[in-house]
C-alpha positions in Angstrom: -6.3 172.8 74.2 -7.0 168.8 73.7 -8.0 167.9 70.3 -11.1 166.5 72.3 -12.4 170.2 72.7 -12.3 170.6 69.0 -14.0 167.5 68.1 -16.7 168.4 70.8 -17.3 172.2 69.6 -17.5 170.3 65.8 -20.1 168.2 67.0 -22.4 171.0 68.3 -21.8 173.2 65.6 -22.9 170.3 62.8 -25.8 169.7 65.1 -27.2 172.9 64.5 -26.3 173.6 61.0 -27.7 170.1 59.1 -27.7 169.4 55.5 -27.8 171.3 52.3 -29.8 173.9 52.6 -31.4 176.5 49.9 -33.5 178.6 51.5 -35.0 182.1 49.3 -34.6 184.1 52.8 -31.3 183.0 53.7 -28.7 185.7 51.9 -25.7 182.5 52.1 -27.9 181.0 49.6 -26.8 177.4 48.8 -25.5 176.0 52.2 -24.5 172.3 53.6 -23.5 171.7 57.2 -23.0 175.4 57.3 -20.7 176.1 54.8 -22.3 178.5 52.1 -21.9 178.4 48.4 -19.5 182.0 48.9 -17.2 180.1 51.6 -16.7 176.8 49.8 -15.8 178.5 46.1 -13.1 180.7 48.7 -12.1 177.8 49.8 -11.3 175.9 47.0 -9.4 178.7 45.1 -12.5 179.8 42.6 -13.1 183.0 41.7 -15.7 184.7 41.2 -17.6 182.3 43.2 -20.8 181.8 41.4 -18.4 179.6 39.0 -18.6 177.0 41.6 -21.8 174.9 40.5 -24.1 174.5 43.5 -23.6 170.6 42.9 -20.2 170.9 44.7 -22.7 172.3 47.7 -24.6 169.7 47.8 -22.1 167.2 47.7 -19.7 168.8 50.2 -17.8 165.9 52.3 -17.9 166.1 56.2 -14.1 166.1 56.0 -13.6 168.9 53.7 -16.6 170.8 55.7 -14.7 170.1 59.4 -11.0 171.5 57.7 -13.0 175.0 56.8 -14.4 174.5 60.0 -11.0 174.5 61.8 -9.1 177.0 59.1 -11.9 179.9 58.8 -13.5 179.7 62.0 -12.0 177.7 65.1 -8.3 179.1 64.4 -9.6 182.1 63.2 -10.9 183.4 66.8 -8.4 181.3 68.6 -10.3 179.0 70.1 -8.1 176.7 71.1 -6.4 179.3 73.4 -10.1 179.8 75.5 -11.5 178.2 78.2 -13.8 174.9 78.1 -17.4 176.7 76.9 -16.2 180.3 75.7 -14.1 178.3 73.0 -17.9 176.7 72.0 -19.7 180.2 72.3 -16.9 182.4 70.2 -16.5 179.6 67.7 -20.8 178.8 67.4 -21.0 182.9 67.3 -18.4 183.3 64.5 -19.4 180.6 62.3 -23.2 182.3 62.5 -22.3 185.5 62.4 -18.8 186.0 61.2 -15.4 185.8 63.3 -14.8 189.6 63.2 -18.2 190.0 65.0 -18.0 187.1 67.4 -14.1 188.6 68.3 -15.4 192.0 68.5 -17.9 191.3 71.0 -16.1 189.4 73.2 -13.5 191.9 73.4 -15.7 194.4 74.4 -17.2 192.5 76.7 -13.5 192.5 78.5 -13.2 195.7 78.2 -10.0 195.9 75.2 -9.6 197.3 71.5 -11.9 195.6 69.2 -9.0 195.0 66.4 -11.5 191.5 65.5 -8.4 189.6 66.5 -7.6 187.4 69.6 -3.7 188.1 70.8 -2.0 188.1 73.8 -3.9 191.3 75.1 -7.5 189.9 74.7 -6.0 186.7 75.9 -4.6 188.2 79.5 -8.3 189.8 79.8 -10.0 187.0 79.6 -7.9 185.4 81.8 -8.6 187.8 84.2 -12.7 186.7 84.2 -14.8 184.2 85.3 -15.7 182.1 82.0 -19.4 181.3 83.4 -20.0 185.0 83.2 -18.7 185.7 80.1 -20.3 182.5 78.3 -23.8 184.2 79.6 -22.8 187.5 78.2 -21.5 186.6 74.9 -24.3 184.9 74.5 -26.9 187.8 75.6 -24.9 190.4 73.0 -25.3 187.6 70.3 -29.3 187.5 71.2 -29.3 191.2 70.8 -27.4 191.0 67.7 -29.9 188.5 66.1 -33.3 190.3 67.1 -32.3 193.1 65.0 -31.6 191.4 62.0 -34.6 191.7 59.4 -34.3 188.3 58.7 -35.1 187.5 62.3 -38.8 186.5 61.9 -38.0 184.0 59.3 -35.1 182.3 61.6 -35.3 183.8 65.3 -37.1 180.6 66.1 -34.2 178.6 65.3 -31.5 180.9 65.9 -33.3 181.3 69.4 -32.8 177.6 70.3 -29.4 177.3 68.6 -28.0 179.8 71.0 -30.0 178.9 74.0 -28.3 175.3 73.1 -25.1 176.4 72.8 -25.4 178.4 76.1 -26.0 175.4 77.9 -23.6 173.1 76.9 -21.1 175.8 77.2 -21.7 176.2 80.8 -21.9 172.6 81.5 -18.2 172.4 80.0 -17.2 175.5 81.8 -18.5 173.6 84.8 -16.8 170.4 84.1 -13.7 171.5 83.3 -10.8 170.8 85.7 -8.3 173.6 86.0 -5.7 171.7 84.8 -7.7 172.0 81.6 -7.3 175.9 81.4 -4.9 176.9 78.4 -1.8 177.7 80.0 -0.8 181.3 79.9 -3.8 182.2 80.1 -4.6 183.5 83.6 -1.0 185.2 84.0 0.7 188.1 82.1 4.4 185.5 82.5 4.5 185.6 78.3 5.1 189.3 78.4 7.9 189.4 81.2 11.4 189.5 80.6 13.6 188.1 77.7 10.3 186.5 76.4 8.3 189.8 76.2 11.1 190.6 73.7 11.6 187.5 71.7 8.0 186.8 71.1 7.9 190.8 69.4 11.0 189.9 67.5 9.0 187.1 66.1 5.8 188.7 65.2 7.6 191.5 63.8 9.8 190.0 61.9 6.6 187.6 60.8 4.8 190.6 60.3 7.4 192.2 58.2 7.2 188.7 55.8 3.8 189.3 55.5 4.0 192.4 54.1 6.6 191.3 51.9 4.2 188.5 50.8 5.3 185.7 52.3 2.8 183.5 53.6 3.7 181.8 57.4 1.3 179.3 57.6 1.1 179.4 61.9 0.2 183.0 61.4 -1.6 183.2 58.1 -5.5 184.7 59.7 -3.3 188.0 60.7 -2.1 190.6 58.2 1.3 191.9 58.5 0.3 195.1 59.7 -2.0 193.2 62.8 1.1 191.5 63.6 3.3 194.3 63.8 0.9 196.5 66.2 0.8 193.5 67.9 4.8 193.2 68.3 5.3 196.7 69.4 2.5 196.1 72.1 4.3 193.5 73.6 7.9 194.9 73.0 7.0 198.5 74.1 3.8 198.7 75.8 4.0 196.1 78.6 3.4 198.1 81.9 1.1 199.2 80.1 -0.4 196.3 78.8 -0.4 194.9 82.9 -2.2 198.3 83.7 -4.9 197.4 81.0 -5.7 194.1 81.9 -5.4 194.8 85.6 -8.4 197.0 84.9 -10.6 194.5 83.0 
């Protein structure tokens, strides 16, 4: 995707999320631009993460906020690989309610395993829908989501208009989007034919395999070994079936 779409999708989120925040009801505690005191002692290395004093909160740099932003969250669901507007709605969803969550749903709304990660399965799914329709029902399941939280009445209000926001301008860059701006690959199963099926499962296993071994690849670093692997032998051995799947969605 253009770097634009991730400097947009920053914007909206720091929109929503403000300054340094410390309210009793909120269970991140300490937060500023959205990044709680938990995520920012992560972060940074420091452990346990009450050792981080709630100063380094407070005076947390938009830089440093927009790189956890981009590590934790944005590459974390792959949204660079979505479509204009679901990349916004999967990346606002994950950094409010987690990227396992916001992953989950989404692949459930297309109708795959809900592993909470985004590969080339989930990938050929969604290419297989119209992104108006799933930017409405993402956010409809997050809305469900959020009214059953018992912290609801203290920040449905917000949390109401945050995602009725979001929805929006998600469908207004859906609608804006020329095709030419679609991730490639996306709306075609050509990754998994032929020599490539193979030399992309090669890869992730032998990526995978590192992993396990404890060797950190940096490109793949927000899978474990173990997801990489399953992931490898679906492409290697399961690719009819794979086709059959998607074709279904």
């Amino acid at each position: 995707m253009p770097a634009s779409r991730w400097t947009h999708c920053l914007a909206q989120i720091l929109k929503h999320e403000g300054g340094y925040a410390d309210h009793p009801s909120d269970p991140g505690g300490a937060t500023n631009m959205g990044i709680t005191h938990k995520t920012l002692a992560r972060w940074r290395g420091i452990a346990p993460w009450w050792a981080l004093d709630k100063s380094e909160v407070k005076a947390l740099a938009k830089t440093e906020a927009a790189a956890i932003y981009k590590a934790l969250y944005w590459e974390r669901v792959k949204a660079g690989a979505l479509p204009p507007g679901l990349d916004l709605v999967v990346f606002d969803f994950a950094v409010n309610s987690g990227p396992d969550r916001a992953v989950k749903t989404l692949q459930a709304l297309v109708g795959v395993t809900q592993d909470g990660f985004i590969g080339p399965i989930t990938l050929a799914a969604i290419g297989k829908r119209v992104p108006r329709t799933l930017i409405e029902a993402l956010c409809s399941q997050r809305m469900n989501f959020l009214q059953r939280l018992a912290t609801f009445a203290t920040f449905g209000r917000s949390w109401t208009s945050r995602v009725a926001d979001i929805r929006a301008t998600a469908l207004a860059d859906a609608a804006d989007a020329p095709q030419s701006d679609q991730p490639k690959g996306i709306n075609d199963m050509n990754i998994l034919d032929g020599y490539k099926t193979y030399a992309i499962g090669i890869l992730m296993l032998l990526v995978g395999a590192a992993q396990l071994a404890g060797i950190a690849i940096p490109l793949f670093g927000e899978y474990s070994g173990t997801q990489l692997i399953m992931e490898a032998l679906a492409v290697i051995f399961l690719r009819k079936g794979i086709k059959s799947e998607v074709g279904r969605a």
